[in-house]
C-alpha positions, 0 to 999 in steps of 0.5 A: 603362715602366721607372719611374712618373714623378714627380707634383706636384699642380697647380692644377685646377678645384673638386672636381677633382684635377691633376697634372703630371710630365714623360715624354720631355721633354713636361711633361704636366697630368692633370686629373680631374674631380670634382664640388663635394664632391670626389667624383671623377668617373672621366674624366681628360684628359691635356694638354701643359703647354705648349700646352694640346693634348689627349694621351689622356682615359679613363674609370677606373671605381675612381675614380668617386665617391671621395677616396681619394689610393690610388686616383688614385696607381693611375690615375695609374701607369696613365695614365702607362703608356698614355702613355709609349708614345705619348710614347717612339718607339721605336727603329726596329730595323735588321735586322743583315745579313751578308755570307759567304764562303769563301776557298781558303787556298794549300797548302804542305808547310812549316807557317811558309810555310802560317801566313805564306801564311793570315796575309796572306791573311786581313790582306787580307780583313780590310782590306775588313772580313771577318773570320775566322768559322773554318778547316777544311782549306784554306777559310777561312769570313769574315763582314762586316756588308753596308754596305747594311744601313744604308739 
């Protein structure tokens, strides 16, 4: 996770502890539970803010039986960092595909007719989307993504 969200506390039932923030444009409640002294439980529910739908609930044993704002600040980094994956898709990787070939380069004695001769040979390859990997001898080595691999 690149960053720990915000919290802002919010409204909980006696003795518990909630918080909200927002990850990947859902507004999420975490709610802990405690008991009427505001000792903590350990379990913790993960809602979404706006339709009530259960995301992720957990057990964190630190927490079991204390106050301290350290110790739910902690369980909070790490309920966010179970949730964010769940949260942020992530981007589904294309494999880069690449299409070689090799062109026999026309020879010529005269250097200017040679560098002509490759030139429009190369601009013509490079219209269709080659382009020039390197040259050895009279071959010329072309690469070009593969228009399939878009599907």
């Amino acid at each position: 996770m690149a960053s720990t969200p915000a919290w802002k506390p919010a409204e909980a039932v006696q003795g518990g502890r909630a918080f909200t923030t927002t990850i990947a444009d859902v507004d999420v409640l975490v709610t802990f539970a405690g008991d009427a002294t505001g000792a903590l439980a350990g379990e913790w529910t993960v809602r979404d803010a706006d339709d009530d739908t259960t995301l992720l609930t957990g057990f964190d044993p630190a927490l079991a039986g204390t106050r301290s704002a350290v110790q739910i600040f902690a369980s909070l980094v790490s309920v966010a960092d179970q949730l964010t994956p769940l949260l942020v898709p992530e981007p589904v990787a294309t494999p880069l595909v690449v299409e070689y070939t090799v062109v026999k380069l026309a020879a010529h004695d005269d250097d200017l007719v040679f560098a002509q001769t490759v030139a429009a040979t190369l601009g013509e390859h490079a219209a269709d989307g080659w382009r020039l990997v390197c040259v050895d001898n009279l071959w010329a080595y072309l690469e070009r993504p593969d228009a399939r691999s878009d599907r």
